[in-house]
C-alpha positions in Angstrom: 156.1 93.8 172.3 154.8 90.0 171.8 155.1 88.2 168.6 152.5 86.1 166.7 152.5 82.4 167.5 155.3 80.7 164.9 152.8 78.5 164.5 150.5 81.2 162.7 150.3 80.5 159.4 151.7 83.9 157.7 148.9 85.0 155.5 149.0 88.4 156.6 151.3 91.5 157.5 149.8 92.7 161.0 150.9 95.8 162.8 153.5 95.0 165.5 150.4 95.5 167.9 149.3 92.8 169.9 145.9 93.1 171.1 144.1 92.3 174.0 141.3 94.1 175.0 138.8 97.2 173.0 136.0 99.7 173.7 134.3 102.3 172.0 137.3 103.3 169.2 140.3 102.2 171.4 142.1 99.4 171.3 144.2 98.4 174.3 147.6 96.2 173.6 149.0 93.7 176.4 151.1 96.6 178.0 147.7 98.9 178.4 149.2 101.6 175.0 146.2 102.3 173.7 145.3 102.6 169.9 142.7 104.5 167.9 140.9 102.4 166.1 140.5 104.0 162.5 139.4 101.4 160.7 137.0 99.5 161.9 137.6 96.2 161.0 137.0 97.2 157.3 133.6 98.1 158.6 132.6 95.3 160.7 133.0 97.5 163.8 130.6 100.3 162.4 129.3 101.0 166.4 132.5 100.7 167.9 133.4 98.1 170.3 131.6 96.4 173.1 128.6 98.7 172.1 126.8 98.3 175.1 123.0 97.4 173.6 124.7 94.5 171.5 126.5 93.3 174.0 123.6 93.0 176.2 121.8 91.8 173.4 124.6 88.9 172.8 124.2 88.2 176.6 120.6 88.0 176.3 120.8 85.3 173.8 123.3 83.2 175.4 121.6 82.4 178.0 118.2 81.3 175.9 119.9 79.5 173.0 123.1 79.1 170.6 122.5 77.1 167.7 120.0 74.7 166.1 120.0 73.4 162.8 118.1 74.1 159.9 116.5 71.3 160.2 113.9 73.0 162.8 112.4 76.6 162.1 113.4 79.5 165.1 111.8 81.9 166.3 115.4 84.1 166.1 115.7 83.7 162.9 111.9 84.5 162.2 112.2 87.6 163.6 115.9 88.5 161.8 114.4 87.4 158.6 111.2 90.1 159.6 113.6 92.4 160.7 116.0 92.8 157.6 114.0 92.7 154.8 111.5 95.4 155.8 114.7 97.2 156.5 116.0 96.9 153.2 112.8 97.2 151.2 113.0 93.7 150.1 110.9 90.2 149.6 113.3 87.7 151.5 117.0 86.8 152.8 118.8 83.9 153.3 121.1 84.1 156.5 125.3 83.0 156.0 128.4 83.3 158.2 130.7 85.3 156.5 130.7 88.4 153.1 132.2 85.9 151.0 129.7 83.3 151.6 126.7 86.1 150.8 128.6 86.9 147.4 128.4 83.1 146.9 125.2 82.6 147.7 124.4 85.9 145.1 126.1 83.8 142.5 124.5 80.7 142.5 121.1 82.4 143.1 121.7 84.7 139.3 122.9 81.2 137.7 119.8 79.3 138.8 117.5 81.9 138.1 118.8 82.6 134.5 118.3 78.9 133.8 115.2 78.1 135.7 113.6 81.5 134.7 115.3 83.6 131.9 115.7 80.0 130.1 119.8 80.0 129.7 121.3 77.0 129.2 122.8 75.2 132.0 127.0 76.6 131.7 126.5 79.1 129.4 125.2 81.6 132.4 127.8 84.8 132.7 128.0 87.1 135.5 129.3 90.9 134.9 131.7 92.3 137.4 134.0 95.3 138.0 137.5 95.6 137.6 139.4 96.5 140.7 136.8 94.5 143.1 137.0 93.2 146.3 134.5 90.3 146.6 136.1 87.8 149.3 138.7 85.0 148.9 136.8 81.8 147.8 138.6 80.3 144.8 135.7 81.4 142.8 136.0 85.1 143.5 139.2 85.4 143.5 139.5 83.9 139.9 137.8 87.1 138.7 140.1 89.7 140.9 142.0 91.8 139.5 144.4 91.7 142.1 147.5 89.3 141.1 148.2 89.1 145.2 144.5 87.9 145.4 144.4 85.3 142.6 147.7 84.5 141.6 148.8 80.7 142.4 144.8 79.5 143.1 143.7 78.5 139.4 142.3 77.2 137.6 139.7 79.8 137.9 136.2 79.4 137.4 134.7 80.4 134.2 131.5 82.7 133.4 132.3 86.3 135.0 133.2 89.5 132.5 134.8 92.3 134.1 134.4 95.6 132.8 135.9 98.7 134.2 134.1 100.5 137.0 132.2 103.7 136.0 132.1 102.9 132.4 128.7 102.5 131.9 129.3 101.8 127.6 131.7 99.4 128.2 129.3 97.0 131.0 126.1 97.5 128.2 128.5 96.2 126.0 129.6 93.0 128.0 125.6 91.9 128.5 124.3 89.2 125.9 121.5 87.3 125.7 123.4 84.6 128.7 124.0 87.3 131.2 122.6 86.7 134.4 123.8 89.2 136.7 125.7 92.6 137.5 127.4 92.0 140.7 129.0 95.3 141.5 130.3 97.4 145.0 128.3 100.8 144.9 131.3 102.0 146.2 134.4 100.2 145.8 135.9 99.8 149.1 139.1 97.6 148.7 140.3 99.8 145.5 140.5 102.9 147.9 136.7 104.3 148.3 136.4 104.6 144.6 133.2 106.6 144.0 131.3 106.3 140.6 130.2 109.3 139.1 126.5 110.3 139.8 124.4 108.7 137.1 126.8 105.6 136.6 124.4 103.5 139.6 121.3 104.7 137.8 122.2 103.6 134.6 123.4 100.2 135.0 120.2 99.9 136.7 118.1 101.2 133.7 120.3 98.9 131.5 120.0 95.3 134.0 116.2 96.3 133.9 115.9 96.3 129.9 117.7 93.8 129.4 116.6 91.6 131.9 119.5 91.0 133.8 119.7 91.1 137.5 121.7 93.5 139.6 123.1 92.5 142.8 125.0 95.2 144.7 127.6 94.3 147.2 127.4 96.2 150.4 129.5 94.3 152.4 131.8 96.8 153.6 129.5 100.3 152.4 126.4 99.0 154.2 124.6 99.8 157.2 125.7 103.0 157.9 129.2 103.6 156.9 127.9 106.3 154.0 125.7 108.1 156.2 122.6 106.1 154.9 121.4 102.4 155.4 122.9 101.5 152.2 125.0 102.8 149.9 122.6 102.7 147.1 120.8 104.6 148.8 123.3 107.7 148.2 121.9 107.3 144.7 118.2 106.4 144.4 119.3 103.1 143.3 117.5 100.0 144.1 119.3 96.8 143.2 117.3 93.2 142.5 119.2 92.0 145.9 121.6 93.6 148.3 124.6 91.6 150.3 125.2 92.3 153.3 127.9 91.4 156.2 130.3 92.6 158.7 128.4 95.2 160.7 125.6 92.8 160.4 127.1 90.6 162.8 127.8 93.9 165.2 131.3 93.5 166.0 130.5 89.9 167.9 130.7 87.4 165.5 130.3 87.3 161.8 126.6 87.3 160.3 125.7 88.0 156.2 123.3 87.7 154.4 121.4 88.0 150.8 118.7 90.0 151.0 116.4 90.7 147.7 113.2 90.2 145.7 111.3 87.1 145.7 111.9 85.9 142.0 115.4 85.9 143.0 116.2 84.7 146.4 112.5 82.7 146.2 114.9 80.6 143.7 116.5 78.2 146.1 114.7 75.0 146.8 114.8 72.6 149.8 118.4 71.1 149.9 120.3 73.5 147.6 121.6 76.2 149.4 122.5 76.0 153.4 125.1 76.7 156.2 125.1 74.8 159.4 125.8 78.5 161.3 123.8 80.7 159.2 121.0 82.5 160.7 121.8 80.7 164.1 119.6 81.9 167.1 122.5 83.5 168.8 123.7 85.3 165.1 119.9 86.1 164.6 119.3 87.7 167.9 122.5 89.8 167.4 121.6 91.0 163.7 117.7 91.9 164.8 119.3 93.8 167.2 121.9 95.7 164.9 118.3 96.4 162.4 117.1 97.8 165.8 119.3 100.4 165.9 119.6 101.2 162.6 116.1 101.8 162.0 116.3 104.8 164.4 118.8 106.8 161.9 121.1 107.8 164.6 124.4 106.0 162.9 123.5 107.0 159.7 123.1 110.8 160.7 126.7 110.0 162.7 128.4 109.0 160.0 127.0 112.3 157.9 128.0 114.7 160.5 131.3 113.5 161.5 132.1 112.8 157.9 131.6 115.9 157.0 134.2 117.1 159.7 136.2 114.2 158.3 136.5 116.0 154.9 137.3 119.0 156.2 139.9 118.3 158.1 141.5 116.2 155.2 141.0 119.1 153.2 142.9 121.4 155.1 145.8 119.2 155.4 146.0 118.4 151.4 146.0 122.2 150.8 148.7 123.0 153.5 150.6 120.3 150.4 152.2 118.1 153.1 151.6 115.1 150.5 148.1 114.2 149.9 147.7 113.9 145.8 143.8 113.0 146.5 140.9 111.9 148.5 137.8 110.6 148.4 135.1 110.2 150.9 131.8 110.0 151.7 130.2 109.2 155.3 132.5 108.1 157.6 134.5 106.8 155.2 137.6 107.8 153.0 140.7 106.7 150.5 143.3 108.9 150.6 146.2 108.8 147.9 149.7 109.3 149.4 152.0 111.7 146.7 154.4 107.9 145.5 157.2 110.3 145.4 156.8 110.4 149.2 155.8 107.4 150.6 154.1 104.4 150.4 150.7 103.8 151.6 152.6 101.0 154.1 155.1 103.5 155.2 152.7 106.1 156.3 150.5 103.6 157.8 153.1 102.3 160.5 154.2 105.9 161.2 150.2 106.5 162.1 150.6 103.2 164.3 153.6 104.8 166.0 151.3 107.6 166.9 148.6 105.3 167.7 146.5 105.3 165.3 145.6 102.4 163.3 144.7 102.1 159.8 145.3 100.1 156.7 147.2 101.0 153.3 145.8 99.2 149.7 147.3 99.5 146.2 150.3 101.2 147.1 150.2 104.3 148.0 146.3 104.5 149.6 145.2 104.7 152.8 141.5 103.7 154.0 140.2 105.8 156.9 136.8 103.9 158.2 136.7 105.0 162.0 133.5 103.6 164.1 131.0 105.6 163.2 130.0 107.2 166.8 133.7 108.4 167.0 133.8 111.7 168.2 135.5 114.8 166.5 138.2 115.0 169.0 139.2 111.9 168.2 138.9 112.4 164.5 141.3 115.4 165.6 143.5 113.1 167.3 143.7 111.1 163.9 144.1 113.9 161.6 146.8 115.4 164.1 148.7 111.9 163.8 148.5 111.7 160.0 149.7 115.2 159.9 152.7 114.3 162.0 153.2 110.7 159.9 153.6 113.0 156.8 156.1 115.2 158.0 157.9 112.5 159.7 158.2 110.2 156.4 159.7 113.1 153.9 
């Protein structure tokens, strides 16, 4: 098997796998073994890849235009901008490049509207955020990770975020004062190993941000569009935030697209000149994210990703009560954390036996494993998955 270019800068721990080509939930390595792909690219590969109506779609678009700047309007973008928010439910959006860009963007936009509208002074804005998060890598969001892999070494950090713990409604109604701009939370916290909150913990942080006049931004990166079986996570809950952000399957498995998508009094806070990317909202990243609202407007992921989760759970049911290791799970959708008995193995360890039975997917905190397949996989090859963890359990006792 080929190595990684030395002159890779060694950031992270890939599988010994080198890729080179992918369709549908396989990926193919340079001597043609092919891999199930159960994970998704953390969700950015929601339809699988090369799915054939994006692809044309991508096609489509190169041949019409790339990029412009914002310096002229689009009719792309006009249409993605259309697209989304009457997807969502919501007012506007302002297009970015990447998920940690969109959390940026959510950042600045609860700053400038607790100043400019909820009358905080200028540096004294705070921004409440869960323990255990995943928000991106920018030196900002890392400074309020909890993760000492994440942030360690990158201070000094930047000041004005509280972190509470996640599903501990008391403790974030204690953390708000009369500063507080925001709560940016994951409905579901992805990174931490599909943490699920308990039932009224959405609904009551949105009753709280609403009485107290504080803004709630949900980040639904990784949970949105699909993965949970509905459009948006929230959604799982009857929960609607002031502003969602969105990324990964936005961009359809082609090229990265986010976005921050919300009300009006929110996103409507950015003037002329102080928010932009030179990429963001590009014709050929608009043309590809209209067409990922497309599809998603017809339902047929989302009812995907309920049916074949169920089978999902049922199949990692079975194999936690046949006790081959499995202390817990969680999952909902098409998506799932599974916690690996530490007496064991590792998450890590039971991870590159699965890759030895070709199957990839990724360990987190130890002993956790994230199952996230494409969402049109099909149950044999959820069987084919399930078979090979069953085997990488047995084989690592």
């Amino acid at each position: 098997m080929a190595k990684e270019s030395i002159h890779l800068a060694g950031n992270y721990d890939s599988l010994d796998i080198m890729a080179k080509s992918a369709k549908g939930s396989w990926i193919t390595d340079i001597e043609g073994a092919e891999y199930l792909d159960f994970l998704s690219s953390y969700s950015a590969n929601n339809f699988g890849h090369l799915y054939t109506p994006l692809i044309v779609a991508a096609h489509n678009q190169l041949d019409e235009a790339t990029l412009f700047s914002r310096a002229i309007q689009s009719i792309q973008l006009k249409h993605f901008a259309d697209d989304l928010t009457e997807l969502v439910g919501k007012d506007m959006m302002i297009p970015m490049n990447t998920g940690a860009e969109a959390v940026e963007t959510g950042i600045k936009a609860a700053r400038k509207w607790a100043r400019d509208v909820k009358g905080v002074k200028d540096g004294n804005q705070n921004i409440i955020v869960a323990k255990n998060n995943f928000h991106g890598r920018t030196t900002t969001i890392v400074g309020f990770s909890s993760d000492e892999g994440t942030y360690s070494g990158f201070g000094p950090y930047t000041p004005g975020f509280r972190p509470v713990e996640f599903g501990k409604v008391d403790e974030l109604a204690d953390a708000i004062d009369a500063n507080t701009a925001a709560v940016l939370i994951e409905p579901i916290q992805g990174e931490a190993g599909v943490i699920i909150p308990p039932d009224d913990y959405l609904p009551n942080v949105r009753e709280i941000t609403a009485d107290n006049n504080v803004k709630l931004i949900f980040d639904e990166v990784q949970s949105g569009l699909g993965r949970t079986g509905k459009t948006l996570a929230a959604e799982n809950w009857g929960v609607e935030p002031d502003a969602y952000l969105l990324g990964k399957a936005l961009g359809g498995g082609i090229l990265s697209v986010s976005a921050m998508v919300g009300d009006e009094e929110l996103i409507g806070i950015f003037g002329p000149g102080e928010h932009g990317s030179t990429f963001g909202g590009m014709p050929f990243a608009s043309a590809i994210g209209s067409k990922v609202v497309e599809i998603l407007r017809t339902g047929y992921f989302q009812n995907l990703a309920l049916e074949r989760g169920v089978y999902l759970n049922e199949r990692l049911t079975e194999l936690q009560a046949r006790g081959l290791g499995i202390a817990a799970f969680r999952s909902i959708g098409l998506w799932a954390g599974v916690d690996i008995d530490p007496s064991l193995a590792t998450g890590k360890q039971v991870m590159k036996a699965m890759k030895e039975r070709r199957v990839i997917v990724k360990d987190t905190h130890g002993s956790t494993l994230r199952f996230s397949p494409p969402l049109n996989i099909t149950t044999g090859e959820i069987d084919f998955a399930m078979d090979a963890f069953e085997d990488s359990l047995k084989a690592v006792r």
